[in-house]
Structure formats: structure tokens, C-alpha cells
Backbone as CSV, one residue per row, in Angstrom:
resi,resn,N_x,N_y,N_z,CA_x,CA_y,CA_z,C_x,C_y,C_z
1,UNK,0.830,-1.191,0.000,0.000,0.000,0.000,0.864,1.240,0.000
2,UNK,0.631,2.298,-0.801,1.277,3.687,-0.339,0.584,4.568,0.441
3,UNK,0.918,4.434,1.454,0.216,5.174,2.700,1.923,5.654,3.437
4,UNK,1.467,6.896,4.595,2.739,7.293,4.753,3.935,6.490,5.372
5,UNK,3.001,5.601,6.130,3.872,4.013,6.802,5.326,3.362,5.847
6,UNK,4.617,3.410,4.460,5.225,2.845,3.686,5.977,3.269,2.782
7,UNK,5.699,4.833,2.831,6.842,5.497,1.874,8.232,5.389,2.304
8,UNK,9.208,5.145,2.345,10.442,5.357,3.064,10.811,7.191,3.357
9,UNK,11.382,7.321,4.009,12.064,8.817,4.160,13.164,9.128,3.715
10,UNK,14.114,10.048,3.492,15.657,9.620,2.904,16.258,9.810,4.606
11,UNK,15.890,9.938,5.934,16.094,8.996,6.876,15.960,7.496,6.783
12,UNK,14.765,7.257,6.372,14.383,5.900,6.283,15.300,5.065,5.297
13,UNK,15.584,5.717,3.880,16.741,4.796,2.972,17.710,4.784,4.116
14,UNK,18.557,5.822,4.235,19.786,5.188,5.135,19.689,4.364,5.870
15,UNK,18.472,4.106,6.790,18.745,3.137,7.606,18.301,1.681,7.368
16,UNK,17.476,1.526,5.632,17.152,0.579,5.350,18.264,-0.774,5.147
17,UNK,19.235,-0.355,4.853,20.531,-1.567,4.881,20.537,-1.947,6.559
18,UNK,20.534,-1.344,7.672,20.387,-1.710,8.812,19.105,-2.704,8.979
19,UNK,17.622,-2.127,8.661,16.723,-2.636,9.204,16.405,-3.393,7.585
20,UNK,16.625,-3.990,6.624,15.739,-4.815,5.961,15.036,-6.077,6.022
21,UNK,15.672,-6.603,7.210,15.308,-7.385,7.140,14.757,-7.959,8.725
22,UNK,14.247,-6.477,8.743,13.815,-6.670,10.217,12.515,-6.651,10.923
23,UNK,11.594,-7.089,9.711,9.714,-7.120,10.100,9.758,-8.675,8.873
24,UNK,9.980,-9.621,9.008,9.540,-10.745,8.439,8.302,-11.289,8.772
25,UNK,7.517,-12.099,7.520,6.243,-12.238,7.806,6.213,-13.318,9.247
26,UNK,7.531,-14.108,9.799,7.560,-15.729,10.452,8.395,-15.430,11.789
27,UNK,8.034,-13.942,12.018,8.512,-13.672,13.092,7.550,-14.184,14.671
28,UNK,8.333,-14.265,15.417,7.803,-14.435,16.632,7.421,-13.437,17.157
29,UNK,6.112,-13.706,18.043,6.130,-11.701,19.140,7.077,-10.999,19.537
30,UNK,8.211,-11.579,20.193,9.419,-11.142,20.834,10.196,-11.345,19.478
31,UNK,10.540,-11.797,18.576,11.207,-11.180,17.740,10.691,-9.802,16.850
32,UNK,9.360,-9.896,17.115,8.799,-8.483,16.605,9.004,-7.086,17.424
33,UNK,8.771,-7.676,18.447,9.058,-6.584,19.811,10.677,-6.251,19.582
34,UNK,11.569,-7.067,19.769,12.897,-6.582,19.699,13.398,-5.361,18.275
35,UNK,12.538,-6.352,17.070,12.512,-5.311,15.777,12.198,-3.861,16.269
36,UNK,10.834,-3.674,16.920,10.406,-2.624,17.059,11.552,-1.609,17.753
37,UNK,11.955,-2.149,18.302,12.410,-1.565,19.586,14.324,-1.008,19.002
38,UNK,14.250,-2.017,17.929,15.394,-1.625,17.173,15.311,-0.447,16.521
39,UNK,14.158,-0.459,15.455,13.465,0.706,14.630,13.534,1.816,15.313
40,UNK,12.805,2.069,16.436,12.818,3.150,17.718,14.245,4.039,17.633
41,UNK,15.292,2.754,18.272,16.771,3.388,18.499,17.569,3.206,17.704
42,UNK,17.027,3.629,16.437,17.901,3.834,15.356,17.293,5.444,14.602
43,UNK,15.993,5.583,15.141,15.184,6.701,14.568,15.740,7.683,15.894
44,UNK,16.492,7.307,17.151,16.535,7.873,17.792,17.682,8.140,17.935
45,UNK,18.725,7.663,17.232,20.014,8.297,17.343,20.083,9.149,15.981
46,UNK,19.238,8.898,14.824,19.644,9.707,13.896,18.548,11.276,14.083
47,UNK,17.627,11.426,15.312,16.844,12.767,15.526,18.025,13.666,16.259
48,UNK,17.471,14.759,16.066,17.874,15.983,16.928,17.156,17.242,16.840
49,UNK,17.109,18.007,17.819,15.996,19.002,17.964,16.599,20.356,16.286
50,UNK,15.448,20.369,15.885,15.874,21.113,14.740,15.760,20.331,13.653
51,UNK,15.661,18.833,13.612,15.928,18.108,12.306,14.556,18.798,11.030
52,UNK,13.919,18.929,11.322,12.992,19.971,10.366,13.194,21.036,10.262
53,UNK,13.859,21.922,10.216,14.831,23.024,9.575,15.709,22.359,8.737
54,UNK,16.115,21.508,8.972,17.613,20.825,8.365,17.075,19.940,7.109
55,UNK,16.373,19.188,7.431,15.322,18.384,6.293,13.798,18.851,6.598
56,UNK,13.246,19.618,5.734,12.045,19.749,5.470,11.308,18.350,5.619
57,UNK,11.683,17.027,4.768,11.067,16.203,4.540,10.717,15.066,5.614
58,UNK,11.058,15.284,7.035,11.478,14.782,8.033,10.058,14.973,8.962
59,UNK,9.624,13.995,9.070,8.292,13.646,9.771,8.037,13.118,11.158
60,UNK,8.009,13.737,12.328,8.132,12.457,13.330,6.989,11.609,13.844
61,UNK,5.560,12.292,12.822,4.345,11.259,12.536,4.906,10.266,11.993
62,UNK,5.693,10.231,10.828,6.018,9.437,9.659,7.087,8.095,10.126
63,UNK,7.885,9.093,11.394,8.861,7.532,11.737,8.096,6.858,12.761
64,UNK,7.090,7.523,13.322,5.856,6.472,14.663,5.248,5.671,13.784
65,UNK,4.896,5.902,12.414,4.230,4.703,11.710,4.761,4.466,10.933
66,UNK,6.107,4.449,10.842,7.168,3.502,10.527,7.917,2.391,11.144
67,UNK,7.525,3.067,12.817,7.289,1.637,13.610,6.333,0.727,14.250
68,UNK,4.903,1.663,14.189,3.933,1.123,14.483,4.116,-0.086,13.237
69,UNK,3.932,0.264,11.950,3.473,-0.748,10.758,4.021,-2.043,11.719
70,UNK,5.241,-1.881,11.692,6.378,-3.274,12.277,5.399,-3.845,13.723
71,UNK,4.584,-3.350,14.457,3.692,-4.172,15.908,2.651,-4.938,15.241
72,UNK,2.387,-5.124,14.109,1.511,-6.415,13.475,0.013,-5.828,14.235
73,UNK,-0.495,-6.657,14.293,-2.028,-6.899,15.063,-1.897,-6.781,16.703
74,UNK,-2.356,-5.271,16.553,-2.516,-4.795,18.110,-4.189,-3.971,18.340
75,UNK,-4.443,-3.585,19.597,-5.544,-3.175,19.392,-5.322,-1.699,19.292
76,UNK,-6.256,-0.813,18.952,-6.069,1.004,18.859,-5.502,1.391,19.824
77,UNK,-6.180,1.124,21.179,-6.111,1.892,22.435,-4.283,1.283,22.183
78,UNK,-4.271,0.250,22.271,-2.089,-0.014,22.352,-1.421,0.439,20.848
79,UNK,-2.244,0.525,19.872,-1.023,1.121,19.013,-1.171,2.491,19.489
80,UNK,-2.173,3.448,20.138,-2.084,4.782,20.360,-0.977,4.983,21.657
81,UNK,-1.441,4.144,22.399,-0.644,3.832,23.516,1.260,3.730,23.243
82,UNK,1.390,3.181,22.274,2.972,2.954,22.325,3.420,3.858,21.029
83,UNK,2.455,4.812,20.389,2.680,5.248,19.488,3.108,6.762,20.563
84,UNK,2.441,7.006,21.111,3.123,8.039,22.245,4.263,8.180,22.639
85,UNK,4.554,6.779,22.936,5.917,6.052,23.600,6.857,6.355,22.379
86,UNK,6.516,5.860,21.559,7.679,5.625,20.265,8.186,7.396,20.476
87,UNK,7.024,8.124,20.078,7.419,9.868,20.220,8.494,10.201,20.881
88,UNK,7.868,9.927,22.184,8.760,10.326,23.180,10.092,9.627,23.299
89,UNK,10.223,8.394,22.728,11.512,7.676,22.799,12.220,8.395,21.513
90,UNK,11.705,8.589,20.443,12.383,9.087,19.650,13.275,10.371,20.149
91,UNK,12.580,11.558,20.303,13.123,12.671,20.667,13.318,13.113,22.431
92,UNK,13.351,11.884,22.958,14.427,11.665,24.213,14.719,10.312,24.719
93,UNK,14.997,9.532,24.339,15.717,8.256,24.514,15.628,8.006,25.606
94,UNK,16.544,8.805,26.696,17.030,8.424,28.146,16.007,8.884,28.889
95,UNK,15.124,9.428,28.780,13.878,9.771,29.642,13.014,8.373,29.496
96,UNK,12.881,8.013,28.546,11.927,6.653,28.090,12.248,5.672,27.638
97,UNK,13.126,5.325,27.610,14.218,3.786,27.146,13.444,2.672,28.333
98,UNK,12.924,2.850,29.606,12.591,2.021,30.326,10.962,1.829,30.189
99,UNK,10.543,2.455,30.190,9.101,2.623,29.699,8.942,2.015,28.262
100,UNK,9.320,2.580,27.498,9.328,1.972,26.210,9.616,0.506,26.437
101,UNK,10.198,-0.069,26.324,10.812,-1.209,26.805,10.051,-2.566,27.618
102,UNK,9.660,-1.719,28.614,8.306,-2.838,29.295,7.171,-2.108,28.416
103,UNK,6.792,-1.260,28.040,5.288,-1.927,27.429,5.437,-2.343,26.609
104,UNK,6.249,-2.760,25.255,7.145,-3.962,24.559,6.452,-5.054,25.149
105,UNK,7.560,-5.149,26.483,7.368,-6.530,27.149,6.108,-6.664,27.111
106,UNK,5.245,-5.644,27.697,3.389,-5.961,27.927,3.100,-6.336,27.121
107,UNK,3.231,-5.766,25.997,2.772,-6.135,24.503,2.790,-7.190,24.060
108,UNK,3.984,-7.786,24.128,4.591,-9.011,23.777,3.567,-10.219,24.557
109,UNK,3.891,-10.238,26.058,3.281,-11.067,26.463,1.637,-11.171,26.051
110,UNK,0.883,-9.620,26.242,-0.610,-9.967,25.565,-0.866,-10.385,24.622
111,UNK,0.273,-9.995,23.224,0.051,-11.088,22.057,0.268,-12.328,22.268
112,UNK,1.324,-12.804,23.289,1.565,-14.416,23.440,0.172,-14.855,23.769
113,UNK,-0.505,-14.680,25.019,-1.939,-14.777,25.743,-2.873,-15.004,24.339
114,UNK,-3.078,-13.806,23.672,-4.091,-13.936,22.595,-3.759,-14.504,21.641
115,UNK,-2.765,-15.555,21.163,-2.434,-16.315,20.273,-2.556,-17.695,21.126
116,UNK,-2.169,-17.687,21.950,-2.201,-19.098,23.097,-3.409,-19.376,23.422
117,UNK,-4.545,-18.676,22.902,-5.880,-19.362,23.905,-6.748,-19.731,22.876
């Protein structure tokens, strides 16, 4: 689909040799969770305050659903929920690296639960 998820960014090319191969259809929850969480801190070392002055084309809607796409089948209330998270992890890392991180874990485990029953 071309929706903004899926356009790449010319953030997004650069870091596509890093991440290509990092949302496979035969992934596990926790290998999806770890993807995600990769995506995150890689969007988060290449931000800095100002990056839209510097690149016009630079979205930080555009890199949250560039990692939402990668959480598969979640419900609204949790993709809104960690789509917050992603924000805030993006453009401060060390404030939310732990937070981010366990609701992952939450995540993870509620998809295990709702695939297991």
C-alpha cells in the first residue's frame, strides 16, 4: 500500500541496509518486539531538535508509523498507547528507554496470551 507508513524517508533509505530485514512475515512476538524496539533506536540516534529546519522532509508522525506498521495486530487503544511512547523515545531516549521497553514486554506477552488461547 502507499500510505505514509510505507513510503520510506531519505532517513528511512539510510537506515534501510540496517533494518531490511527486520519485520519478516515468520517472526515471533518477541522477535517483533525486539525489531520494534530496534526501529525506535535507530530513529533515535539519527533525531535531533531542529531536524525539520535541516530536512524539510522529516516527519516524526512518519517515523511512529514507521514503527507502528512493524507491531503487526494490536488493538487502537495499544497502538495509540505505544505510538506516544515511540514519540517520546524518539526525541528523548534516556527519559523513556525504560518505559518503552516494558510496554514492549506488555505487549509481547498480551500477544503471546491472545495467540495461546
Amino acid at each position: 500500500p502507499n500510505t505514509p507508513e510505507s513510503r520510506p524517508t531519505n532517513r528511512h533509505r539510510r537506515a534501510s541496509c540496517w533494518a531490511r530485514d527486520a519485520h519478516l512475515p515468520g517472526m515471533s512476538d518477541r522477535e517483533r518486539a525486539d525489531a520494534v524496539l530496534e526501529h525506535v533506536a535507530v530513529l533515535a540516534f539519527l533525531y535531533y531538535p531542529g531536524i525539520e529546519l535541516d530536512d524539510p522532509s522529516y516527519s516524526l508522525v512518519d517515523d511512529i508509523g514507521w514503527c507502528l506498521a512493524r507491531l503487526g495486530d494490536v488493538s487502537d487503544t495499544e497502538r495509540e498507547r505505544i505510538g506516544a511512547l515511540f514519540a517520546r523515545a524518539i526525541t528523548d531516549p534516556t527519559a523513556t528507554r525504560e518505559e518503552l521497553f516494558t510496554a514492549l514486554v506488555e505487549l509481547d506477552c498480551l500477544l503471546a496470551v491472545d495467540h495461546h488461547e
